[in-house]
N, C-alpha and C positions, 0 to 999 in steps of 0.2 A: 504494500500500500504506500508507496514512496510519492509523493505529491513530484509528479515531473515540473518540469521548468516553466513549459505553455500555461501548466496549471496557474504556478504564480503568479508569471505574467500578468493573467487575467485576471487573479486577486489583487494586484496592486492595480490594475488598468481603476476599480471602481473603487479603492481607497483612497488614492490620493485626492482625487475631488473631493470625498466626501473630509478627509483632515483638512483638506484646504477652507470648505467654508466653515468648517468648526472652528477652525483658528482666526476666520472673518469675524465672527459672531463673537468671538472672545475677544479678540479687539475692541471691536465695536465696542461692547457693554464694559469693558475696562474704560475706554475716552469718556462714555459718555458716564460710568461711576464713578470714577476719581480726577479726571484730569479738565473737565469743563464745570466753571463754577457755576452753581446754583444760579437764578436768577433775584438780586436783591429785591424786597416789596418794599416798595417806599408808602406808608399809613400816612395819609396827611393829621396832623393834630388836633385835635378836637378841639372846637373853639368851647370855653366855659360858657356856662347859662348863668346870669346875672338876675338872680331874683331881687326884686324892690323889696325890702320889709317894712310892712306897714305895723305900727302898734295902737290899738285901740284902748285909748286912755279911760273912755265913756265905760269900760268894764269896772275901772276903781270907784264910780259912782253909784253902784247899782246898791239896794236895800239890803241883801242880804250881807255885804261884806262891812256897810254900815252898823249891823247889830252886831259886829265881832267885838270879842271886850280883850282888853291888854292883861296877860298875868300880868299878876304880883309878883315881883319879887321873892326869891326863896331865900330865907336865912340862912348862914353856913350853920353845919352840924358842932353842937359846944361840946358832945361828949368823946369821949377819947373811941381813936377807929381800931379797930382790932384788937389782937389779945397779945399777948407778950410771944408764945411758944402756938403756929399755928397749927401742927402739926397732932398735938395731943387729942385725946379724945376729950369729949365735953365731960 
């Protein structure tokens, strides 16, 4: 079963095209994967939204906020804060 010569021949007659465009195509996808840069996206800036603020003063007029009454004043505490050892049981 010795593959003669003719035989080969004809094996390589339909290999070599076919490594030829395999090594196209690996080219190719090499240039176009590593060696051409991306295309930059230029985003233009967003312009800011400038909202007016309005403040409606006619709300500190209204009756409910009128019947609000002011504390008093709280005294400070006169008696002594804690315990010597807080650690102990009671």
């Amino acid at each position: 079963m010795a593959i003669t010569f003719l035989e080969k021949r004809k094996r390589l007659q339909y290999l070599f095209p076919i490594l030829g465009i395999a090594l196209l195509i690996t080219i190719f996808v090499l240039w176009q994967g590593f060696f051409k840069k991306p295309p930059e996206l230029i985003i233009p800036p967003e312009k800011p939204v400038i909202k007016k603020v309005e403040i409606d003063f006619e709300i500190l007029k209204s009756p409910q906020l009128e019947e609000l009454q002011i504390f008093e004043k709280v005294p400070p505490y006169e008696e002594e804060i804690g315990r010597e050892n807080p650690f102990i049981p009671y």
